[in-house]
C-alpha positions as CSV (number, residue, x, y, z in Angstrom):
1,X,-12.3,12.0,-6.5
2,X,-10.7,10.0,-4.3
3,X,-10.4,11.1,-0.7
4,X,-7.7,9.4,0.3
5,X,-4.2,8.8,-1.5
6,X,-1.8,5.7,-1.0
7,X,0.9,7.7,1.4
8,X,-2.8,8.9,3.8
9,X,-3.5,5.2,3.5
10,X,0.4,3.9,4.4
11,X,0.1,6.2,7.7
12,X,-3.1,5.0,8.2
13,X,-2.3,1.3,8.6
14,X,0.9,2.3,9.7
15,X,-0.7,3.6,13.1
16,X,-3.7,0.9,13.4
17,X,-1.0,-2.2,13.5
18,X,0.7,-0.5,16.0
19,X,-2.6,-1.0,18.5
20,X,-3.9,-4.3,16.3
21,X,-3.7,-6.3,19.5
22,X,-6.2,-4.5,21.5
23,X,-8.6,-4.1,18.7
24,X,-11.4,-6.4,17.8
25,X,-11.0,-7.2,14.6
26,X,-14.0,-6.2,13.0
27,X,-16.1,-8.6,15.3
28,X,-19.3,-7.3,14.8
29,X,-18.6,-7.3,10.8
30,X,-17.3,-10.5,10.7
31,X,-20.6,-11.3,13.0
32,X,-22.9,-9.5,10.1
33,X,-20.9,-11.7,7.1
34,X,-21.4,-15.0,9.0
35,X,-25.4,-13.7,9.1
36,X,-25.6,-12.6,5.5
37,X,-23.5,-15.3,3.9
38,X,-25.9,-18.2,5.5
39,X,-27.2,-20.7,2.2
40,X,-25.0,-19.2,-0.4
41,X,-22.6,-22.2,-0.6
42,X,-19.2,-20.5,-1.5
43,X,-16.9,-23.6,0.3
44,X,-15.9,-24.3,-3.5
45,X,-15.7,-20.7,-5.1
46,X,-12.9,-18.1,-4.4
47,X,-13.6,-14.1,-3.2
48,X,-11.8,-10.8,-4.0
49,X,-11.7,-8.2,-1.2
50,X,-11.2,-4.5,-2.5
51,X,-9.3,-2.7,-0.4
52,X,-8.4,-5.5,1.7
53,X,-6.9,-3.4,4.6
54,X,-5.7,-5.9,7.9
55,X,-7.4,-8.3,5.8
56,X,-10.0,-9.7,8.7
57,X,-12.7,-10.7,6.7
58,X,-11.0,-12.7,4.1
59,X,-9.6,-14.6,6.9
60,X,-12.5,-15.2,8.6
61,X,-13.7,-16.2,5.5
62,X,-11.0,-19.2,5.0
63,X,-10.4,-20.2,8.7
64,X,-14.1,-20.9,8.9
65,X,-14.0,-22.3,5.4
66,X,-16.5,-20.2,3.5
67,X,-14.1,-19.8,0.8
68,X,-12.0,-22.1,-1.1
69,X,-9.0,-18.9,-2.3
70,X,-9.0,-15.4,-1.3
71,X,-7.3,-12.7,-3.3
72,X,-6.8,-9.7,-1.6
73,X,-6.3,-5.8,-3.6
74,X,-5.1,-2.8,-1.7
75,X,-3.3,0.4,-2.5
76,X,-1.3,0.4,0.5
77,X,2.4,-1.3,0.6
78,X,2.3,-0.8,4.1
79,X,-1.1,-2.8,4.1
80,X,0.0,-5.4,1.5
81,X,3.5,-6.5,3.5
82,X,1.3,-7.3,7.0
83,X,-1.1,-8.9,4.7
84,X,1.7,-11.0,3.2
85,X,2.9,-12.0,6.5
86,X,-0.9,-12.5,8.0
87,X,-1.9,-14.7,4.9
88,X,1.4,-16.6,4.8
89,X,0.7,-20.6,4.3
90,X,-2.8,-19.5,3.4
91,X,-4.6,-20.2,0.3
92,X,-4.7,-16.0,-0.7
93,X,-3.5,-14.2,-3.1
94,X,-2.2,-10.5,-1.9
95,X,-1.6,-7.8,-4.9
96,X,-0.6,-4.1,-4.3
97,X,-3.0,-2.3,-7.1
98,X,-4.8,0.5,-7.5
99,X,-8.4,-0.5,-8.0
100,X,-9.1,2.2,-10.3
101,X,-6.8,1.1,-12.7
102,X,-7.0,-2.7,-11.7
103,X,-7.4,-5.1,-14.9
104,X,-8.7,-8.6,-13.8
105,X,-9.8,-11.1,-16.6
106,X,-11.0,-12.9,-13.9
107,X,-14.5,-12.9,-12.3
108,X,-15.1,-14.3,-8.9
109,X,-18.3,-15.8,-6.9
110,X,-17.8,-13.0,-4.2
111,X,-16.6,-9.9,-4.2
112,X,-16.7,-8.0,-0.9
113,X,-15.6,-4.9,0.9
114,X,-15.6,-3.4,4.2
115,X,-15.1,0.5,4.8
116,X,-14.0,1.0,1.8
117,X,-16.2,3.0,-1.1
118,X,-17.0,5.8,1.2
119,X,-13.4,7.4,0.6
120,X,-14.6,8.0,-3.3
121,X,-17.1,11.1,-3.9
122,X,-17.8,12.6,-7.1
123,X,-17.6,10.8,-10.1
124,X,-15.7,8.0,-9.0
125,X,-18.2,7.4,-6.1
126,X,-20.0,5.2,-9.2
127,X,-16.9,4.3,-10.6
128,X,-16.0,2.0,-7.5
129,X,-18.8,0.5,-7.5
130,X,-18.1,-0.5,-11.0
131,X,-15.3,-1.7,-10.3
132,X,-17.3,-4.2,-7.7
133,X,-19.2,-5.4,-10.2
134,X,-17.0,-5.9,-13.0
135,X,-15.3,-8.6,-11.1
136,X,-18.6,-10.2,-9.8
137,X,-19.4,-13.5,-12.2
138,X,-23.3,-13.7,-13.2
139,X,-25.2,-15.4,-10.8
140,X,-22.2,-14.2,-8.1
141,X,-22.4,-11.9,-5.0
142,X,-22.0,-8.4,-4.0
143,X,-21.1,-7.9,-0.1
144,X,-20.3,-4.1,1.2
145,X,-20.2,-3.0,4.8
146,X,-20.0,0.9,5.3
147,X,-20.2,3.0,7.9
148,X,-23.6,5.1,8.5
149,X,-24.3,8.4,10.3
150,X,-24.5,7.8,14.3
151,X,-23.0,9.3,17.2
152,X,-20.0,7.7,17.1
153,X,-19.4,8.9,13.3
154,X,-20.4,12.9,14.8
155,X,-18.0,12.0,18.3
156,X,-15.1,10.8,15.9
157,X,-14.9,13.5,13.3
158,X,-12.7,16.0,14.8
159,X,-10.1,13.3,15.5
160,X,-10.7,11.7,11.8
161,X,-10.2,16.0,10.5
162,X,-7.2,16.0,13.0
163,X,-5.6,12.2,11.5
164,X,-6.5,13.3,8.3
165,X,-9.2,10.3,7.8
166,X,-11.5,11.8,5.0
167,X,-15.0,10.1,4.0
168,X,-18.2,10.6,2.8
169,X,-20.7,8.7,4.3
170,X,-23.4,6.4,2.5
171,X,-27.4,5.9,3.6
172,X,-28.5,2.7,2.8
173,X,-31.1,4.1,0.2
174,X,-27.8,5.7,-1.7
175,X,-26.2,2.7,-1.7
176,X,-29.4,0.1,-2.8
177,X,-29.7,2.8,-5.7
178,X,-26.3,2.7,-6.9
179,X,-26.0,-1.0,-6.5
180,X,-29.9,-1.6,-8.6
181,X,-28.4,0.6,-11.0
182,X,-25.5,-1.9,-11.7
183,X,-27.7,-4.9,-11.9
184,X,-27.8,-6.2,-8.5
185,X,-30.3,-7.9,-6.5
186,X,-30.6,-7.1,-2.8
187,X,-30.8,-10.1,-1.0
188,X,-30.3,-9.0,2.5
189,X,-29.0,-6.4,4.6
190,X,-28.2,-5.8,8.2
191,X,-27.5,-3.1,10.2
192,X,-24.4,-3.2,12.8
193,X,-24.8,-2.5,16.6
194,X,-25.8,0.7,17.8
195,X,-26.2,1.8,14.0
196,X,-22.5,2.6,13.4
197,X,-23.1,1.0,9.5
198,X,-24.9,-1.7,7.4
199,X,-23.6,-4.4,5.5
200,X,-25.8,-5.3,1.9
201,X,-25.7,-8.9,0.4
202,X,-26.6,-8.5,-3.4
203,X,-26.5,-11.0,-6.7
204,X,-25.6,-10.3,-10.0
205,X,-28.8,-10.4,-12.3
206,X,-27.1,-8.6,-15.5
């Protein structure tokens, strides 16, 4: 099931652009991508980022021209119209969908997400996955970032009950299952600072 539903994610991003300015932006993500994408050559392919959120990492992406298009999917309206204005003039694409039911003909060079599958459990903890790697063209790349169990995660999860922030974490062995299972190669995978989560560069094989 999914944990949480498009009106959780509107207040969601609702409150977080409210305080974007003091934020970091996903530094030490972005700092991982920059790490794991070294050598793949992407500067003439496009990406797809599921569940695209503020969008940080398919910017970073095209300001530092790793990417020749983005598209960007998330559920969110709320998400999708910052998105919109944050990408405007860009080379991105920004679609409101819901990625369980998205239809894409389309197959891109790298698909990514960041934070993202962790708010599936049951069945469609899989399923989201597959959705990943539907969209990945053979010889393409896989790049997730989640969130791992730390301090922080045990610190924050009375305000994440209280905000209504629902997720299930991943270990890095679940998630180098799952992705094997698909038909995915791991390539590389680092770990973020002080353990908060780990970010897994994979290529399609199958």
């Amino acid at each position: 099931m999914e944990l949480m539903q498009s009106k959780d994610w509107d207040k969601q991003w609702t409150n977080y652009y409210k305080f974007e300015k003091i934020r970091i932006g996903g530094l030490f993500v972005k700092m991982m991508y920059n790490s794991l994408l070294q050598g793949t050559k992407l500067e003439d392919e496009e990406s797809i980022e599921l569940g695209a959120g503020e969008g940080h990492f398919s910017q970073y992406l095209i300001k530092n021209n790793k990417i020749k298009k983005a598209t960007l999917i998330d559920f969110s309206k709320e998400s999708v119209k910052k998105l919109k204005e944050k990408f405007e003039g860009e080379n991105a694409e920004i679609k409101n969908a819901d990625l369980m039911k998205l239809k894409l003909k389309k197959k891109y060079a790298l698909v990514h997400s960041h934070g993202l599958i962790e708010h599936f459990t049951g069945i469609q903890r899989q399923k989201i996955l597959e959705k990943h790697a539907e969209l990945v063209k053979e010889g393409g790349f896989l790049l997730i970032s989640v969130p791992t169990h730390s301090m922080l995660d045990i610190i924050m999860e009375p305000l994440n009950k209280l905000i209504g922030f629902k997720q299930e974490l991943y270990t890095k062995k679940e998630l180098e299952k799952r992705l094997n299972k698909l038909g995915f190669k791991i390539i590389k995978t680092k770990k973020a600072i002080f353990g908060l989560g780990i970010a897994i560069l994979a290529v399609k094989t199958k």
